[in-house]
N, C-alpha and C positions, 0 to 999 in steps of 0.2 A: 835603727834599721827595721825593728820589729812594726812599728808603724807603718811601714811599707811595705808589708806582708803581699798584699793579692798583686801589686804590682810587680815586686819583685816573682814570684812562684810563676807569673805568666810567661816574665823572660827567661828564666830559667830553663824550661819549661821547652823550652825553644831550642834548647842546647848552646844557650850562648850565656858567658859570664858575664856578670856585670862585678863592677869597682866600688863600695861604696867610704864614704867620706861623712867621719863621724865624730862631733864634737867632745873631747877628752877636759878641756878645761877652758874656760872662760876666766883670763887673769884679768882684764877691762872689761866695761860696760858691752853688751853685743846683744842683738835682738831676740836670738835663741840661745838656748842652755843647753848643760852638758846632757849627752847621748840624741839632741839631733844628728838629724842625717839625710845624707843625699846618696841616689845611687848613678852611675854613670854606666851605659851598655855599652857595646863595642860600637853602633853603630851611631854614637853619638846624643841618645836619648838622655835626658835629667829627669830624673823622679825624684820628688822632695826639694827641700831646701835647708840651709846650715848659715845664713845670715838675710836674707830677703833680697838679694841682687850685690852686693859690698864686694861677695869673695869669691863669689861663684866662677867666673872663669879662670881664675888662676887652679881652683880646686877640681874643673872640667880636665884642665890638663896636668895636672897630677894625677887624679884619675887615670887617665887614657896613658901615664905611662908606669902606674901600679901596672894594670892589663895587660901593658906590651910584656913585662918582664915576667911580671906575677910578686914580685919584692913588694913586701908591705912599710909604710912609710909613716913618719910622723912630719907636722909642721905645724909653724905656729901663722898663724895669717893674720895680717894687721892692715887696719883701713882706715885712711886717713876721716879728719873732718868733713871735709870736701867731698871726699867720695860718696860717706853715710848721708852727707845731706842731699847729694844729688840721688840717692836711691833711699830717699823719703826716711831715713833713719837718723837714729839718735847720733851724738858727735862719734868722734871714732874709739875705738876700741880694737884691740884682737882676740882671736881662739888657737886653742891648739885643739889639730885634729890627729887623727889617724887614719889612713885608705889601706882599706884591704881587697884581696880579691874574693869572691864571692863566688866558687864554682857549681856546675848544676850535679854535679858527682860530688857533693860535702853534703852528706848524710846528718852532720850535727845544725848547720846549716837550715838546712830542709825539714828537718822535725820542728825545731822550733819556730821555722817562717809558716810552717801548714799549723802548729796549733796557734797563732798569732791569726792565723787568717780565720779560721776556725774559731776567733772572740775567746779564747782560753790563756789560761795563764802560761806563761813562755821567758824565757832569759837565756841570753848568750855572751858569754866574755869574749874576749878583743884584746890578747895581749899588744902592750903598747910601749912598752920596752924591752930589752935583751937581743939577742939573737934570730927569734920567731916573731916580728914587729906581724903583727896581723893574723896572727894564729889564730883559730874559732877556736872556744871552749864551750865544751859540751855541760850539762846537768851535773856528771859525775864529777869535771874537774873542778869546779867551783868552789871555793872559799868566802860565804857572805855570812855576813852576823846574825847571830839566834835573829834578831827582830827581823831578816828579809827574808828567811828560808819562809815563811806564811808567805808562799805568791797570793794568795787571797788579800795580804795588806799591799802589795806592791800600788802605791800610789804614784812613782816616779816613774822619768822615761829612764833613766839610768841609775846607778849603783858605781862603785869603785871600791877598792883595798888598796892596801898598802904596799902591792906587789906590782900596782902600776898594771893591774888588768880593768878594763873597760866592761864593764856586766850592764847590759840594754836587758830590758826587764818588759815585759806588756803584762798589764794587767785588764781582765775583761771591762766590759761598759758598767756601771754603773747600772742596777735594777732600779727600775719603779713598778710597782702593783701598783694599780688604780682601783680598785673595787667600785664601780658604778658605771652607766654605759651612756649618759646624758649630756649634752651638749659643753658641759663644762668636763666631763670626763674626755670628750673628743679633743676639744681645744687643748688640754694638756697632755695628751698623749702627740701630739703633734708640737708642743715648744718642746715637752721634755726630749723625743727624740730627736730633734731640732742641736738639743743642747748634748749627746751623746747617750741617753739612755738607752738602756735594752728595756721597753716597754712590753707589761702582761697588763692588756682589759681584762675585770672579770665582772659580770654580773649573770643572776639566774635567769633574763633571758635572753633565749636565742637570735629572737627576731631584734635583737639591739646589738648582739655581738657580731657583728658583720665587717668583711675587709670591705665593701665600701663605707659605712662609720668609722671606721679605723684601718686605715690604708699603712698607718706609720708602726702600727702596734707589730711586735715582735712574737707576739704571741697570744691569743682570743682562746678565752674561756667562760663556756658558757655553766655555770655553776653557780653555788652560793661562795661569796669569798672566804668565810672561817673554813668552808668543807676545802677548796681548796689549798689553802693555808696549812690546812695540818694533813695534806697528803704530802707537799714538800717536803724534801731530806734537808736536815738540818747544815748543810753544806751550800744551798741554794741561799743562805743567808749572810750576810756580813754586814761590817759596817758602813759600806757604802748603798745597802738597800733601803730603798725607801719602798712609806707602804702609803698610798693616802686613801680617805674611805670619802667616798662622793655621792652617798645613795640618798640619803637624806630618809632613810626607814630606818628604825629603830628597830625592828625585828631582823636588819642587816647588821647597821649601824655595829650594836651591840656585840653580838657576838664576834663580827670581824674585830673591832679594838682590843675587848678582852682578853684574843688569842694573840695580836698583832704586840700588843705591849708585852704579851713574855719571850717574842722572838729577841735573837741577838741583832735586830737591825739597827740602824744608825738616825732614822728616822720615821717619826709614824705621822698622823697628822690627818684632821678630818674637817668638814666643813661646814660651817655653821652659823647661826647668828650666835647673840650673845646671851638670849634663853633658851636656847637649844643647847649649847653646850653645858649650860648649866645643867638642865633637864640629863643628859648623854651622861656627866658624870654623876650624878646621884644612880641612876640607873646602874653605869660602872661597877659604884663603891657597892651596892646589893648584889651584884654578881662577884664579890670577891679581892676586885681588883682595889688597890691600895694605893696609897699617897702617893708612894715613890712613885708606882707606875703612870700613876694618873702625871705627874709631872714632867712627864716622859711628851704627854700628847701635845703634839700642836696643832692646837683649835681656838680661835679662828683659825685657817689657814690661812698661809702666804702673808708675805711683808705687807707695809701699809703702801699702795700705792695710790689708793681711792679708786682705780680703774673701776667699772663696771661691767662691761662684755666677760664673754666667756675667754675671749683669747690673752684680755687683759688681767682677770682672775688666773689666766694660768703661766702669765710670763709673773704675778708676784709668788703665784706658787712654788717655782720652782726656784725664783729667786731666793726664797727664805730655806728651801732644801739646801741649797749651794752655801748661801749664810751660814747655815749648821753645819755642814759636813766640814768648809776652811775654816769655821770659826771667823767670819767675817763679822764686822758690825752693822752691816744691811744700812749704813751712811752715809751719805752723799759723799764722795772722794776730795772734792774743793773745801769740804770741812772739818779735813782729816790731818796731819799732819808725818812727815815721814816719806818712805819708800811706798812707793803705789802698792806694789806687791813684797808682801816681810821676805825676807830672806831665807831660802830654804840651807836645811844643811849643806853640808858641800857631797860635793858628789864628785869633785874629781879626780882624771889618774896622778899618781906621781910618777912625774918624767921629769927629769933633770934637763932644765931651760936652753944648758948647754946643748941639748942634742937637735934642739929644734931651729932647724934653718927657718927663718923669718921671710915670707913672703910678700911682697905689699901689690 
């Protein structure tokens, strides 16, 4: 639901409820995983999607009679072979959801869909069993394990316990620093917010930090990037920041990396040939910096693609970002072996199967 932050706060907004319809468990194979969601307005709008065409209108009218009643409901939706392939999907499978209603007076509601829209961290539970089938739970009511109270690590759309509460989770975009303002700086400020980033250009000058250079950037500073770097609050940083240094001066170069490797980010990374980086680290290791951290860098930048252009240097840039942060092998998937994508923990509610009327 949290995904659908600015859509939903408009209709709201409007003084009218909307229903939405939210994936709880995935016992078969299905397109989307648990805490997708769709929302349904009274006046027959669909925001989002919870299988890509499969189950969508049986779950329109469910919806539409959550809203008539306001009773919150659970089901399990299953769609056949037949179906999934006429709507370009995998063979069949089912989900179990939950519909609740969604009013524009639910306060727990509304805080968390405005800091959701606001790119901040945000979670909302969903009782999905008992007596209150579609309850909101607030911050306060929540019960999640030491590892998810960090919303700063929330990597998922959802969360679940043992109590058969449904916890939707948003976590902000993903940072990229860029330090340098040059055609190869442009190109990847534009894949990576392509790719979900909240992009910061910085270089010290002005006449290159410009929203027409940088239409896609999130943020233009014109500065030296280490003086930037350590005016940030150590809270601006996690494991999902990446930092890359694209200036190709050493009297940049340098000091950005040196401060860059003792941040807690998740990736740093600078660009280079293959005696430039040589040259970058011996320079490094006289200012201070050490094995471990020099091991930290990735330079060359980006996977081996051979591209040449700046746009093509910046889609393998970001590709070998994404490498690092899932832990992927940056290999060709046809000479892979396995599930396309590993399997993530589980995430969803326990509802006793008996309860769930089966839709087809």
């Amino acid at each position: 639901m949290l995904d659908l932050a600015p859509e939903l706060i408009a209709v709201l907004r409007t003084g009218e409820p909307v229903a939405v319809v939210s994936i709880t468990n995935v016992p078969r194979s299905a397109p989307l995983g648990v805490g997708a969601s769709m929302a349904v307005t009274a006046g027959g709008r669909v925001i989002g999607s919870i299988s890509g065409g499969c189950v969508e209108g049986d779950a329109v009218l469910l919806a539409h009679a959550v809203l008539a009643d306001g009773e919150g409901r659970v089901a399990r939706f299953g769609f056949t072979d037949e179906t999934a392939h006429a709507a370009g999907l995998a063979c069949g499978g089912s989900i179990d959801v939950v519909v609740y209603r969604v009013e524009p007076s639910d306060d727990i509601a509304i805080a968390a869909l405005q800091r959701a829209a606001q790119d901040r961290s945000a979670r909302i539970g969903v009782e999905c069993t008992g007596p209150r089938i579609g309850r909101l739970l607030g911050e306060s009511e929540l019960q999640t394990p030491a590892a998810v109270d960090d919303l700063r690590s929330m990597l998922a759309a959802a969360y679940a316990d043992e109590t058969g509460v449904l916890m939707l989770a948003f976590a902000p975009r993903a940072r990229l620093i860029i330090a340098g303002a040059g055609e190869h700086a442009s190109a990847l400020c534009r894949v990576a917010s392509a790719a979900g980033f909240a992009v910061t250009v910085c270089d010290p000058w002005p006449l290159l930090v410009t929203t027409e250079r940088f239409p896609d950037a999130d943020r233009l500073v014109a500065d030296l990037p280490h003086r930037h770097l350590s005016c940030l609050d150590t809270d601006e940083f996690d494991e999902r920041t990446a930092i890359c240094v694209l200036t190709h001066d050493e009297r940049i170069d340098i000091p950005t990396l040196r401060l860059a490797l003792r941040l807690p980010v998740g990736f740093v990374g600078a660009m280079g040939s293959r005696a430039t980086v040589a040259r970058r680290a011996a320079l490094l290791r006289q200012t201070g910096t050490d094995d471990d951290a020099l091991a930290r860098l990735h330079s060359p930048l980006g996977l081996d693609l051979q591209g040449s252009t700046p746009e093509e240097t910046a889609i393998a840039i970001v590709a070998e970002i994404l490498a690092a942060r899932h832990r992927g092998t940056g290999l060709p998937l046809r000479d892979l072996h396995g599930p396309v994508h590993r399997e993530a923990p589980s995430a969803s509610c326990s509802i006793d199967p008996s309860l769930l009327p089966e839709i087809r």
